[in-house]
C-alpha positions in Angstrom: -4.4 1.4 2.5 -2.8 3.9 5.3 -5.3 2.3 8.1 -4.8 -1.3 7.1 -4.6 -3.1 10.0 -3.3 -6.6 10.5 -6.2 -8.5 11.4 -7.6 -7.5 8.1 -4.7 -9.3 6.1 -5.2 -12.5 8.2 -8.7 -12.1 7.4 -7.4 -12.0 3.7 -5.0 -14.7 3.6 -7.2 -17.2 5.0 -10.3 -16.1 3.8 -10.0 -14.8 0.6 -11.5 -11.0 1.3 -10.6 -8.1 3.4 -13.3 -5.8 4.9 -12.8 -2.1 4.6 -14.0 1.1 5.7 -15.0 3.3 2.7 -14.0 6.7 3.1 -16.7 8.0 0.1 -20.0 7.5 -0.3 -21.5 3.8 0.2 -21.8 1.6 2.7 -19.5 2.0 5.4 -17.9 -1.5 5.3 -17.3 -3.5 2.9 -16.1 -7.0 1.4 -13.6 -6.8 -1.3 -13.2 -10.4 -2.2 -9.8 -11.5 -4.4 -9.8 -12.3 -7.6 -8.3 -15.6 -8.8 -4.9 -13.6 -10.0 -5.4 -12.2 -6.4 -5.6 -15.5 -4.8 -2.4 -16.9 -6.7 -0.3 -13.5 -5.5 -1.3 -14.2 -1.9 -0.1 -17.8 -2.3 3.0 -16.5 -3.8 3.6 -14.1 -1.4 2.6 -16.5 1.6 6.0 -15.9 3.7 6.0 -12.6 3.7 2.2 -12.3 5.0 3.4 -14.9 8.2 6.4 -12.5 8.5 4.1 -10.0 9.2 1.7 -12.1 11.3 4.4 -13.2 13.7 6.3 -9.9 14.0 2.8 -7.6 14.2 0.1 -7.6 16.6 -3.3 -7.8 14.8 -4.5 -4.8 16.0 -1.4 -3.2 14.8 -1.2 -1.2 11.6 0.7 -2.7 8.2 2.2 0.7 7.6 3.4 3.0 10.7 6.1 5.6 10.7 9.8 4.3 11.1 10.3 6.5 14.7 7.2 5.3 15.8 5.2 2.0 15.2 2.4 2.2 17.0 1.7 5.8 14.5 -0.1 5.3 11.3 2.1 6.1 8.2 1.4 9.6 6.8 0.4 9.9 3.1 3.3 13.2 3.2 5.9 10.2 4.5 4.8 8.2 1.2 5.2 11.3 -1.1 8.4 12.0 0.3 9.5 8.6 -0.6 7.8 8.3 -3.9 9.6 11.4 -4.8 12.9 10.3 -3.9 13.0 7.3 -6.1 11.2 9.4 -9.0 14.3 11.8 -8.3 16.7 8.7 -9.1 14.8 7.3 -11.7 14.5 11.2 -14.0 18.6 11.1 -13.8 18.8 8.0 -15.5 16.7 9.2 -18.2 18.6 11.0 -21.0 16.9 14.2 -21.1 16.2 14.2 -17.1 12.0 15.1 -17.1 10.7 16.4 -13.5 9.0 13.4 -12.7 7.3 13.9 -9.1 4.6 12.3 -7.7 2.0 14.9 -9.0 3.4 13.5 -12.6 1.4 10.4 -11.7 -1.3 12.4 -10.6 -2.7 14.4 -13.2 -1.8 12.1 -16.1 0.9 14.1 -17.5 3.4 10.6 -16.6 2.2 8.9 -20.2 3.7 11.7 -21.9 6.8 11.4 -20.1 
């Protein structure tokens, strides 16, 4: 999702799919196409998606770094974050697990 590009969620809104560039084995682009629980969260969601539209250029990426944002987002800035709310979220918890992102991860979270 880190190189999503704007273009690509008009192409979605309107159309109903998105094309993507598949980083493992395949062809190289491809149509995901929404499903009809898809198509209802897009409808849902449809001010936020023309908030996007009108602030963004559509060559522009959805998620870019804060200092710069015409810079992709790192997936390091996105484990940094998860981590921080994780952090929050294992004080509330009585007997305060280590819940990181790598809880996720390897499956260890449905223990937890």
């Amino acid at each position: 999702m880190l190189p999503l590009k704007v273009y690509q969620l008009q192409t979605l809104v309107k159309e109903g799919w998105i094309a993507i560039d598949r980083s493992k084995r395949g062809p190289v682009n491809h149509k995901a196409f929404l499903t009809k629980e898809g198509k209802k969260l897009v409808k849902d969601r449809q001010k936020d998606f023309q908030f996007i539209f009108l602030m963004e250029d559509p060559n522009s990426y959805v998620f870019t770094n804060e200092s710069n944002h015409s810079k992709i987002l790192t997936r390091e800035t996105i484990t940094k974050d998860v981590n921080l709310v994780t952090r929050m979220v294992s004080e509330e918890i009585f007997s305060k697990p280590n819940i990181t992102s790598h809880s996720f991860r390897i499956g260890y979270i449905t223990q937890l």
